[in-house]
C-alpha positions in Angstrom: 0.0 0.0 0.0 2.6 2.3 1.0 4.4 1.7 -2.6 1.4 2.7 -4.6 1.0 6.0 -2.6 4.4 7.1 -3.5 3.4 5.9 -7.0 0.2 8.1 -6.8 2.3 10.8 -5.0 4.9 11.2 -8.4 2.2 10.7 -11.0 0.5 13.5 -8.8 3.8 15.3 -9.2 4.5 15.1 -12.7 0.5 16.1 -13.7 1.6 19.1 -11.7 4.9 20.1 -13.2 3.6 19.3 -16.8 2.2 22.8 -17.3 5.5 24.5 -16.1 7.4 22.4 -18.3 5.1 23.4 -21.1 2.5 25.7 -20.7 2.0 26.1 -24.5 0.4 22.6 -24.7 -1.4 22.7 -21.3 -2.9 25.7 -23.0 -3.9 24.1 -26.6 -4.9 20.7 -24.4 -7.8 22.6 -22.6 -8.4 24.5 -25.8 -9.0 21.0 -27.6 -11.6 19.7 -24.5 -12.7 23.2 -24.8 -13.9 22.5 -28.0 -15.0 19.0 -27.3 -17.7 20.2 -25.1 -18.7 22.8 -27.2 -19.0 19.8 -30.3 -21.5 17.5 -27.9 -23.3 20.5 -26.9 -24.0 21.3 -30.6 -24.8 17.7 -31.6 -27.4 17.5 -28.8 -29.1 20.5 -29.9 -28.9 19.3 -33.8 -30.5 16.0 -32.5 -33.1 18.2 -30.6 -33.9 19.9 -33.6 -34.6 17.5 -36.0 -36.7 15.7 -33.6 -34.3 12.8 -33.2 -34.3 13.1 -29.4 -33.0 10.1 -27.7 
């Protein structure tokens, strides 16, 4: 157990050095899920429209 929290603990670390490493692509990566959501949403409310509601 112990060895899987320090696991956790570095993974942890390197999620939260990543963006100071490279802040360019922490910037276009939340731009892309950004746009992800924005896709879905627009799907749904094309579905909605044409009366395809699932």
């Amino acid at each position: 157990m112990g060895k899987h929290l320090i696991q956790t603990d570095l993974a942890q670390l390197r999620a939260s050095e990543q963006p100071k490493i490279n802040p360019e692509a922490q910037i276009a990566f939340e731009a892309i899920v950004a746009l992800h959501g924005t896709v879905e949403a627009l799907q749904k409310e094309i579905q909605t429209l044409k009366g395809d509601k699932k």
